[in-house]
Every structure is written in C-alpha cells, then in structure tokens.
N, C-alpha and C positions, 0 to 999 in steps of 0.2 A: 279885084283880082287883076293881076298880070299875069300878061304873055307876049312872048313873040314880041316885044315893044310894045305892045295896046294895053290896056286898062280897061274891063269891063266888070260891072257890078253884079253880085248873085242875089238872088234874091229868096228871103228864107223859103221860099213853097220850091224852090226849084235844086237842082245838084248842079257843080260845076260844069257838067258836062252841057247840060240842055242850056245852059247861059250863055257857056262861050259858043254854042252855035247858033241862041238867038243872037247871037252878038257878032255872026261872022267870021267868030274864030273854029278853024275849024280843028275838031280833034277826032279822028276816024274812030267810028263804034258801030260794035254788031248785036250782041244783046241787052246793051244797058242795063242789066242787072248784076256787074259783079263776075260772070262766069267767066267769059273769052280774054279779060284782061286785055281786049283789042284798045281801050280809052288808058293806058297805062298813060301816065305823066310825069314827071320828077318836079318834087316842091325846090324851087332853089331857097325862099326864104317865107317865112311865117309856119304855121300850124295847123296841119291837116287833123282830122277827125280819125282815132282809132280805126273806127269804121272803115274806114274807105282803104284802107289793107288789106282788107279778109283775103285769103287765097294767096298771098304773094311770098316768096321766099325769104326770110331774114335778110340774105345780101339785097335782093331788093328794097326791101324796106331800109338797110342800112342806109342804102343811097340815095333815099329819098322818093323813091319810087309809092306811086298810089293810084288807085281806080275812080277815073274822075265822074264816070255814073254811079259812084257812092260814097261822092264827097260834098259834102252841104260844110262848108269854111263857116265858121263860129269869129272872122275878123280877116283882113287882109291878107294875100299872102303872094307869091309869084310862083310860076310854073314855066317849064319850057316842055315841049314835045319833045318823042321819040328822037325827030330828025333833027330837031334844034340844036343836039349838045352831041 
C-alpha cells in the first residue's frame, strides 16, 4: 500500500485502516466499522474491495472515495487522505 509517499504492507488478518496506523500512517477514525465514514480515503491507483463502499454516495464512489476500516486490498494499490488532495 501507498500513501502520503510511504509504502506499507497490509496484511490479510488486518484492514487498511489498522495497518497504516500500525505503520504510522495516520488516517483519523471513530468507529471502525463503516458507520461515521470518518476513515474516508481516495484510491488514486489499483483496486479497492466492493466492500469497503458500503454507505458512500455514487459521486463519492465516482471519485474514488472508500472506508478504509473496510478495506482488506486483494493486491497493491495507492491512496491519499482527506487533506492530501
């Protein structure tokens, strides 16, 4: 996974979310389950998981947007934060 310039790896038992903060990257979250959409992210490149949409408006999803407390990445991909872009 990329972010931010960094590169850190997910590991299949965990979601993007709990990796880039074992990993220092930090992405602000309140309930980790999908609800508060506080872990929104935007995929700039590779293939997020259906899943990890649930809740979000079509134009979000257009744009690439996804809930990184329920995103388990099936291959590489990039992401920037809220504030990134």
């Amino acid at each position: 996974m990329h972010g931010g310039g960094r590169s850190f790896v997910v590991n299949r038992s965990e979601t993007l979310l709990e990796a880039a903060l074992r990993s220092g990257f930090y992405i602000p979250a309140q309930c980790k389950v999908g609800a508060c959409q506080t872990c929104m992210v935007r995929c700039l490149d590779g293939l997020v998981p259906a899943a990890s949409r649930a809740g979000l408006t079509d134009a979000e999803i257009q744009h690439g947007y996804f809930l990184a407390c329920l995103c388990r990445p099936d291959g590489e991909i990039s992401v920037a934060r809220a504030w990134d872009f």
